[in-house]
C-alpha positions, 0 to 999 in steps of 0.5 A: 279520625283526625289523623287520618283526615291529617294524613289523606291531606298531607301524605301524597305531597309527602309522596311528591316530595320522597319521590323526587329526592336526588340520588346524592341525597338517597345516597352517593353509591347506588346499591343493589338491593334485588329485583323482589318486591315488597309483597310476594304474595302471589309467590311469582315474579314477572311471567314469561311474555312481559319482557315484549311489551313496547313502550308506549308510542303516539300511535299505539293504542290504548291498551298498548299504552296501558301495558306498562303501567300493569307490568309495573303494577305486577296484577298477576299478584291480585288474585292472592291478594284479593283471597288472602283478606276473604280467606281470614274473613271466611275463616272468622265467620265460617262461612262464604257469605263474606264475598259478598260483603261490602266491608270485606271487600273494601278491605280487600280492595285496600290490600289489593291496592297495597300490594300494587303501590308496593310493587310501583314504588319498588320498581321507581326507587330501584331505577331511581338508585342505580338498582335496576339497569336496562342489563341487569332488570328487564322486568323493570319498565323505567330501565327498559324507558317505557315509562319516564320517571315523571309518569310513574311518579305520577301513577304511585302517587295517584295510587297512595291517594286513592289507597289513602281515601279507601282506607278512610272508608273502612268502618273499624279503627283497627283495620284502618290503623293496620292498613295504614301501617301496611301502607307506610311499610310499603313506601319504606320498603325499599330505601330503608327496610330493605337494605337493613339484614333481616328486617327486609324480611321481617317487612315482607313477612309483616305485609302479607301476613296482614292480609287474612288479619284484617280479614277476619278482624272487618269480617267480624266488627264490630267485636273487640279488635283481640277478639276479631284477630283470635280467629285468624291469629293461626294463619297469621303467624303461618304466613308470617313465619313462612314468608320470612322463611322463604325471603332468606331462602331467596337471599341466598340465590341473590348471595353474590350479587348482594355481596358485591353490592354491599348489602348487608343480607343474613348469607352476606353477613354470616354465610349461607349456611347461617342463612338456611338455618335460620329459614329452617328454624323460621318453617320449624315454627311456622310448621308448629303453628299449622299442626297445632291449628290443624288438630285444634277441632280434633282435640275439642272433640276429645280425638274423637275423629268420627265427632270431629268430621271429615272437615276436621280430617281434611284440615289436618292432612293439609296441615300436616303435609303441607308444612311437613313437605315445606320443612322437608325442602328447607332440611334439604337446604341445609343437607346440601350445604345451602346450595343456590340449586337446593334453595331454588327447588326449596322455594319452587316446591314451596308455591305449592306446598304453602297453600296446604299449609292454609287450607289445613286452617279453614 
């Protein structure tokens, strides 16, 4: 409780003071390091229609000043968010009450407010750096000036303050340590995660993969923390490994702009085809994960599918075609010689195909 208390007290100045480092001191030639987030959750980027939002003006209404702020927040991730926590905590306890748990939706309440401070603080850092230009990023609020630097270090810091003071209301040790843990990555994400091969996409994958875990960990408190996550360990690791995956496929359509950058991403340093069979490699494992959850409750009543129910057979059709259609798309990848055309269909077909992979564990 001391450290936490510590941190509420000393992080936002910590904030302050990261966010108004020069960019000598961020480093004297400004990198590319791509227009992604740290959280895709929602598996989408600015929609279509953000690009005419004006900036703010005197003699603009409220809702037109406030435009930009939600652009930058990116709410369209919100929804996935807020579902991916209630999805771990429904698959904990079984049962849909936990909506209307206060607890759980805290901890939602929390990952919605990581998710956003993430998308922020991406966007500040990457302007800040001489990443995001008014060419090359307009989905960028600061590069297009809708927003001065000062405003939304402002708004990220406001916001790390309340996430901050939320976390402390949560009522499980656990939680609130991985909520922390999730909170720091996202700040790091973008000057020293994210330039680093692989482990940008080790961060993403630890981000949202957090989500259904603390999930089901609040969900079940007071229970020891490895029992609380024994539920969830499933969906976990399928998030994990399947938003790794899908990063390095994302890496290979950015191959180009990466290399003339120097970003050291895993198509820059060993090729795109070492790339796609890493990604495939990633799905493979995420595939094992999600059958192996789907046929769990086949197998504890002995493959009888009539004891199992038809829930059981419901969960094991979305298991399996899910991941196999996600792994299929990744094969392709590699078939067709990492082709940017391949990895862009892979990652589209994907948005839908990974939600068969979740709902083959509830």
């Amino acid at each position: 409780m001391r450290f936490t208390v510590l941190a509420i007290l000393l992080l936002p100045h910590a904030l302050v003071s990261g966010l108004t480092v020069s960019r000598s001191a961020a480093g004297a030639k400004p990198r590319r390091l791509g227009r992604r987030g740290a959280l895709p959750l929602a598996m989408s980027t600015t929609p279509p229609g953000h690009e005419a939002i004006s900036c703010p003006t005197d003699d603009q209404t409220l809702g037109e000043k406030v435009a930009p702020y939600l652009e930058m927040a990116r709410v369209e991730n919100i929804p996935a968010a807020y579902m991916f926590v209630m999805g771990g905590a429904a698959i904990a306890t079984r049962s849909a009450s936990v909506f209307l748990d206060p607890q759980v939706s805290l901890v939602a309440w929390c990952t919605v407010l990581i998710t956003v401070t993430s998308m922020v603080v991406n966007d500040y850092f990457d302007y800040r750096l001489g990443t995001d230009t008014v060419e090359g990023a307009k989905d960028n609020v600061l590069a297009r000036k809708c927003l001065t630097l000062e405003q939304a270090k402002a708004f990220v810091s406001r916001l790390y303050s309340v996430l901050l003071l939320s976390i402390c209301l949560v009522p499980s040790t656990p939680v609130r340590f991985l909520l922390m843990a999730g909170s720091i990555t996202t700040f790091l994400y973008t000057q020293h995660l994210k330039p680093v091969t692989f482990l940008k996409n080790a961060a993403c994958g630890f981000i949202c993969c957090l989500a259904p875990a603390v999930g089901g960990m609040i969900a079940l408190h007071p229970a020891p923390a490895f029992v609380a996550a024994k539920p969830v360990m499933g969906i976990t690791m399928a998030l994990l490994f399947g938003i790794m995956h899908r990063e390095i496929l994302m890496d290979i359509t950015d191959e180009v702009a990466d290399r003339n950058s120097g970003v050291k991403t895993i198509p820059v340093r060993w090729g795109p085809m070492a790339a796609a069979k890493t990604a495939l490699a990633l799905v493979t494992v995420m595939s094992a994960v999600s059958v192996t959850g789907a046929v769990g409750p086949i197998m504890a009543a002995g493959w009888n599918f009539g004891e199992a129910g038809p829930r059981a057979l419901v969960r094991l059709a979305c298991g399996v075609l899910g991941s196999g259609l996600m792994w299929k798309g990744c094969f392709d990848v590699v078939r067709k010689g990492a082709s940017v055309e391949a990895c862009d269909v892979a990652v589209e077909s994907g948005k839908a195909t990974f939600l068969l992979v979740l709902l083959g564990f509830f």
